[in-house]
Each structure stands twice: as structure tokens, then as C-alpha cells.
C-alpha positions in Angstrom: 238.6 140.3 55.2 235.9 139.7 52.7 236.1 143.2 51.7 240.1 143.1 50.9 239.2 139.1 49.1 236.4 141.4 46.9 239.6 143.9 46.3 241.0 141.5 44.8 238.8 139.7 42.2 237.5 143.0 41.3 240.9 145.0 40.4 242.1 142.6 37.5 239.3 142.6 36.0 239.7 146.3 35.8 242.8 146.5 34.4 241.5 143.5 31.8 239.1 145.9 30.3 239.7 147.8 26.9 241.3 151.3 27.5 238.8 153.9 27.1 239.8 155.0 23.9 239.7 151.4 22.7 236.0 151.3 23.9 234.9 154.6 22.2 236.1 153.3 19.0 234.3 150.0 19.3 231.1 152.0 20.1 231.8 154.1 17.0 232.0 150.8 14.6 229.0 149.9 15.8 226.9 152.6 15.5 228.5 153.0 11.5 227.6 149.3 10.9 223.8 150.2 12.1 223.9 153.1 9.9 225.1 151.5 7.3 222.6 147.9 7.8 220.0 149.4 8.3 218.8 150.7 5.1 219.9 147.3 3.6 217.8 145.4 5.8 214.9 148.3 4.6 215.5 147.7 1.1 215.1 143.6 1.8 211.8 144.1 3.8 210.6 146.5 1.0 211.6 145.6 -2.4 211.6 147.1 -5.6 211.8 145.9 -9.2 210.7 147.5 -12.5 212.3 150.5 -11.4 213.2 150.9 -14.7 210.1 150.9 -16.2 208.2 152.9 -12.9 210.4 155.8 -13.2 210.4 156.3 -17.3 206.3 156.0 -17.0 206.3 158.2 -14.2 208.3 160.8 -16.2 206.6 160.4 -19.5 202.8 161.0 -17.4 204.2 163.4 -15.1 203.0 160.8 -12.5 204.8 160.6 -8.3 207.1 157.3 -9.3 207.0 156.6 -5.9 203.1 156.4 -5.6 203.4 154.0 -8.2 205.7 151.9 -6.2 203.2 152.0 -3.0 200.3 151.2 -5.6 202.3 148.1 -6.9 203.4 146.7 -3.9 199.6 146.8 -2.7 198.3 145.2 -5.8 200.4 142.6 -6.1 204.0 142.6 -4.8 205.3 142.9 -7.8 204.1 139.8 -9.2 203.0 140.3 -12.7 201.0 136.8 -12.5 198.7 137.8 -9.6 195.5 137.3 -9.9 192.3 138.7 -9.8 188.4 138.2 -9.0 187.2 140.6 -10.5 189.4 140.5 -13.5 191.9 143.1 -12.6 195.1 142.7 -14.7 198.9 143.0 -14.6 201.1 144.8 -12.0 198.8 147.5 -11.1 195.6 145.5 -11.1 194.0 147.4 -14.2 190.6 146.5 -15.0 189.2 146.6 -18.3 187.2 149.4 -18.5 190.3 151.5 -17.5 192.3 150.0 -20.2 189.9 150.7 -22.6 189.9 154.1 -21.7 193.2 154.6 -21.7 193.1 153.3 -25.2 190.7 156.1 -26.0 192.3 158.6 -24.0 195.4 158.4 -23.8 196.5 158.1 -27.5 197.3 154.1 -27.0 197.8 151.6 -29.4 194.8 149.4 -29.4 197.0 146.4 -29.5 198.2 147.0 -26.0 195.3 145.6 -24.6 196.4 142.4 -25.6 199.7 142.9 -23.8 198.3 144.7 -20.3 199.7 141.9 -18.5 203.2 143.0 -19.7 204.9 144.8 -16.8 206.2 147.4 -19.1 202.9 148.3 -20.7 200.9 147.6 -17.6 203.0 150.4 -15.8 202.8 152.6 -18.7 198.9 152.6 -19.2 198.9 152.5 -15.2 200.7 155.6 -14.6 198.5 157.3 -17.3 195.6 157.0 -15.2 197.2 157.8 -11.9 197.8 160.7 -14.1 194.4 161.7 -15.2 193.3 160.8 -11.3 196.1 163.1 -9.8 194.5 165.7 -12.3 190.8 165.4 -11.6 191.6 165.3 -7.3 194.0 168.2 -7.9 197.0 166.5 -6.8 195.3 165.3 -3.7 197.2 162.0 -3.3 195.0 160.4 -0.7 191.9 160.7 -2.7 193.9 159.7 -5.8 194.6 156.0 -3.5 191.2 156.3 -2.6 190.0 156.7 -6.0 191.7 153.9 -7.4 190.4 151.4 -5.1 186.7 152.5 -5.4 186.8 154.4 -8.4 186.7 158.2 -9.1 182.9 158.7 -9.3 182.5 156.8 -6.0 185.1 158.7 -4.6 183.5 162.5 -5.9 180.2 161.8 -4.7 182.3 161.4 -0.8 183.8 164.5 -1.7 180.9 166.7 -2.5 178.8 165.3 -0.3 181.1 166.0 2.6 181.1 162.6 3.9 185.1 162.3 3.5 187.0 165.6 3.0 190.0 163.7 1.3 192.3 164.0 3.9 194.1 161.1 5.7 193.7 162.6 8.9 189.7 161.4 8.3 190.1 158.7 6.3 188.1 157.0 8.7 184.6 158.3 7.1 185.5 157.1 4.4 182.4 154.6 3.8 183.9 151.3 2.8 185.9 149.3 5.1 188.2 148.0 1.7 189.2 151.8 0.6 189.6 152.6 4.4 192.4 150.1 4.5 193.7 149.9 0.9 194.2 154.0 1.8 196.1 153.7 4.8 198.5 150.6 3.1 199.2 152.6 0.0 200.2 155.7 1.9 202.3 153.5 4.4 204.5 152.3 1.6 204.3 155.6 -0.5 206.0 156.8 2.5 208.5 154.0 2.9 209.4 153.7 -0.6 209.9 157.8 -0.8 212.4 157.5 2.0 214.2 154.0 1.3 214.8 155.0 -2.9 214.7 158.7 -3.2 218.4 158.0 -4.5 216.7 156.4 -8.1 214.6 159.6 -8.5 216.8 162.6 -10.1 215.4 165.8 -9.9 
């Protein structure tokens, strides 16, 4: 009895459901909707702006544009006003000694020392030195992070002392606690930013 009452409750609800064709195509909606969301909702939880300027200093130096994405978002989330302690400057947090050698360097107009906090020239003088780092760490990227943290001396003496080999996979004897984490942040969002804008970036 209770068995033929179960019957029937179950058997229109049964025939209620969708055709299975009518389920597969729901399923298949969905999944393009997560496809197609899901980098959106990337790009919102990572942002970029200055593309425009990031990728013409990164052609003109030569320099990874998206390494100066993941160095920018670091610094100071894109917020040109940010500031500093220790009298870091601009987007990419450039200090005055590093401006004044990109002056000297880097064939720059001395003028544009009064304008570093200008996210167009700050990215321009930044890149440079990611440039002259990427060249002096032979396009070792993770001591290039490292190095701009706690500077490129700092950074050498690690090296040929053989108390960090420059790899990430050991960036854990790396001595200060700061480049330790500053290192693992910037290659998290280098790695983020490659995959969510490689589209910008023509070959």
C-alpha cells in the first residue's frame, strides 16, 4: 500500500522534469557562463591601469611589462599618491638615489626628477632600472624582485656568498623577513597578471 502511495508521488514528478536533452543544454550554458565570468571576475580582483604607459616603457627598456605590473601592484596599487617612509616615490616606489642614477645613466632629462611622481615618467625611469637589474642578475627575475626590495649590492653579496642561490624554490634563506615576502607577492601577481592580460602584450 505504501509502496503503490510512493508510486505515485514519485512518477509525476518524473515526467515534470526537463527532457534530457533540455538538461544537457542547461548544463552547457552554465559551464559557458563560468567560462566566460570568470576571467571578468579575475580582472576585477586584479586590476590594471597605465597599461598604456607600462607596456610602451616596457618596450622602449626591453623590460617584462608584466613584471612591472606585479612590481606596481605591490608598491602601491596603483595609487600614484601613496606614500612613503622612507621617501620612496611615485608608482613604483623609486627612491632618490635611483632617480638620480637614472638621470646619469640612463640619458634622462634632469628635469624629470621633478616630475617622478608622474605615473608616466615614474614608469618610464622605473622600467629603466628593472632594466639595468634584469641585466646585472642575467635575467634572473626572482633576484631582480629581490633586488629591488633590498637593493642590488645587498642582493650580490646573498648571491656570492651562497646564502640564497636566487631561486624561488629557496627563497626562504633569503636573510630578511621583508624581501622574503615582498619576493613571494611580486612573483604571485607577476604570475596572475601574465595569465589574466597576456591579450595587451603583442608579440
Amino acid at each position: 500500500m505504501e509502496s503503490s502511495n510512493l508510486k505515485k508521488w514519485i512518477e509525476p514528478a518524473i515526467q515534470a522534469l526537463p527532457r534530457k536533452r533540455f538538461i544537457l543544454t542547461g548544463i552547457i550554458l552554465i559551464i559557458l557562463s563560468l567560462v566566460i565570468a570568470f576571467p571578468l571576475f579575475n580582472r576585477w580582483i586584479y586590476p590594471l591601469d597605465y597599461e598604456d604607459n607600462i607596456l610602451k616603457s616596457a618596450k622602449q627598456t626591453g623590460t617584462d611589462p608584466f613584471l612591472i605590473m606585479a612590481i606596481i601592484r605591490v608598491e602601491t596599487k596603483f595609487d600614484p599618491e601613496k606614500q612613503s617612509h622612507v621617501g620612496a616615490e611615485g608608482l613604483m616606489q623609486l627612491m632618490p638615489p635611483t632617480v638620480d642614477d637614472a638621470i646619469k645613466k640612463g640619458n634622462f632629462s634632469p628635469s624629470m626628477k621633478q616630475y617622478i611622481k608622474v605615473p608616466a615618467v615614474n614608469i618610464q625611469v622605473g622600467s629603466w632600472y628593472l632594466s639595468e637589474l634584469t641585466k646585472r642578475f642575467k635575467g634572473n627575475k626572482v633576484a631582480v624582485i629581490a633586488s629591488y626590495n633590498a637593493g642590488p649590492n645587498r642582493v650580490q653579496k646573498w648571491l656570492n656568498a651562497g646564502t640564497w642561490d636566487g631561486t624561488r624554490q629557496n627563497v626562504q634563506k633569503i636573510p630578511y623577513g621583508e624581501t622574503r615576502h615582498y619576493v613571494q607577492r611580486v612573483t604571485f601577481f607577476y604570475e596572475k597578471y601574465k595569465s589574466l592580460y597576456t591579450d595587451l602584450v603583442k608579440e
